[in-house]
Residue, then its C-alpha position, 0 to 999 in steps of 0.5 A: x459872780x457869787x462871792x463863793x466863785x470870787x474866791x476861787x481861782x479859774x480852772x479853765x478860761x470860758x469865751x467871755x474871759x479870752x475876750x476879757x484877756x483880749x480886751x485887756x491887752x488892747x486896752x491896758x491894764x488900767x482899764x479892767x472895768x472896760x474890758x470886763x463890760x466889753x467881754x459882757x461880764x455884769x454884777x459888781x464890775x469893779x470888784x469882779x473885774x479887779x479880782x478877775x484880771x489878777x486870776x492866775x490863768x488871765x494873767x498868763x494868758x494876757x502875758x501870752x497875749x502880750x507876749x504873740x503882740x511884741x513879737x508881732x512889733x518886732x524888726x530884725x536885724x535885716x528888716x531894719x538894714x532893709x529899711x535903711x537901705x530903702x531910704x538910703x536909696x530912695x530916688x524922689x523922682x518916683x514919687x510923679x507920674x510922667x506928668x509931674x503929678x504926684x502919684x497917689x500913695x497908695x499907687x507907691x510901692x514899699x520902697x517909694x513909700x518907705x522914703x516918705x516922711x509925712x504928708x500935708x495937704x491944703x485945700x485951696x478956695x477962691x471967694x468968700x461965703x456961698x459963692x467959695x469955691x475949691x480951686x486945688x489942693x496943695x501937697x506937700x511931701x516931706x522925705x526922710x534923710x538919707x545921710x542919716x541913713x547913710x550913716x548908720x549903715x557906714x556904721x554898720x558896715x564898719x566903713x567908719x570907725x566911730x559916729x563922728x570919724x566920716x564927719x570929722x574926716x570930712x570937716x578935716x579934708x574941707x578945713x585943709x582945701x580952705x586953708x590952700x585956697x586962702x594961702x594961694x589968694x593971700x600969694x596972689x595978692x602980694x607984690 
């Protein structure tokens, strides 16, 4: 760019600026540099690419940009009651086939899927060196909880009054069942 074309703002944004605002947005703000070689930009890169990213119209349209990206992240309120639902209800016995096996994931629908909370695999190998051979591999399958889920939507639904109430009506209830248990042995035992 000429120092001339520096000073100026953009009057309309060519295909190497959108791919310029693109890479800016993938990448973040701090990586002006990158962007701008990656949208194919040559000359003073550091200069160019710092005065390019504060133009008026690549500050719109990467806000633009961002803006089209958060939407796209966005959950609504009933995708996100959806999803608690899903895992409130999450039955981990169809996470196997008939046999027991555990079913491939990407064999789960997104209701089995949503109950998963990660995955480990270990490969198991019998003998040392050359002669190691893979016996197995050993799956572990950690599911999300569903109390937790649960609650929030007993809060949600208004079934509990506050985060602690079903909690401490629960503790209540068990400390008063403890205490007539303890008084009817303590009669028990007396002479």
């Amino acid at each position: 760019m000429s120092k001339r074309r520096m000073r100026e703002h953009l009057v309309k944004l060519g295909p190497r600026h959108e791919l310029f605002c693109l890479e800016l947005v993938r990448r973040g703000m701090r990586y002006q540099l990158e962007a701008y070689n990656a949208a194919g930009f040559r000359g003073k890169a550091k200069q160019s690419a710092n005065h390019l990213a504060h133009d008026p119209l690549v500050k719109a349209r990467c806000a633009q940009l961002l803006g089209e990206k958060l939407k796209a992240l966005h959950m609504s309120a009933d995708e996100t009651l959806a999803r608690l639902s899903m895992i409130a209800r999450a039955d981990p016995r169809a996470l196997f086939d008939e046999r027991g096996n555990l079913r491939q994931l990407r064999e789960l629908d997104e209701e089995e899927a949503a109950a998963i909370a990660g995955v480990e695999t270990l490969e198991e190998f019998q003998g040392v060196g050359k002669a190691r051979v893979k016996t197995g591999d050993v799956r572990k399958v950690r599911l999300r909880d569903p109390s937790v889920a649960l609650r929030i939507l007993a809060e949600h639904h208004k079934l509990v009054k506050s985060p602690d109430e079903g909690v401490n009506a629960l503790a209540t209830a068990l400390a008063e069942r403890l205490k007539a248990a303890r008084e009817r042995k303590r009669k028990e035992h007396k002479p």
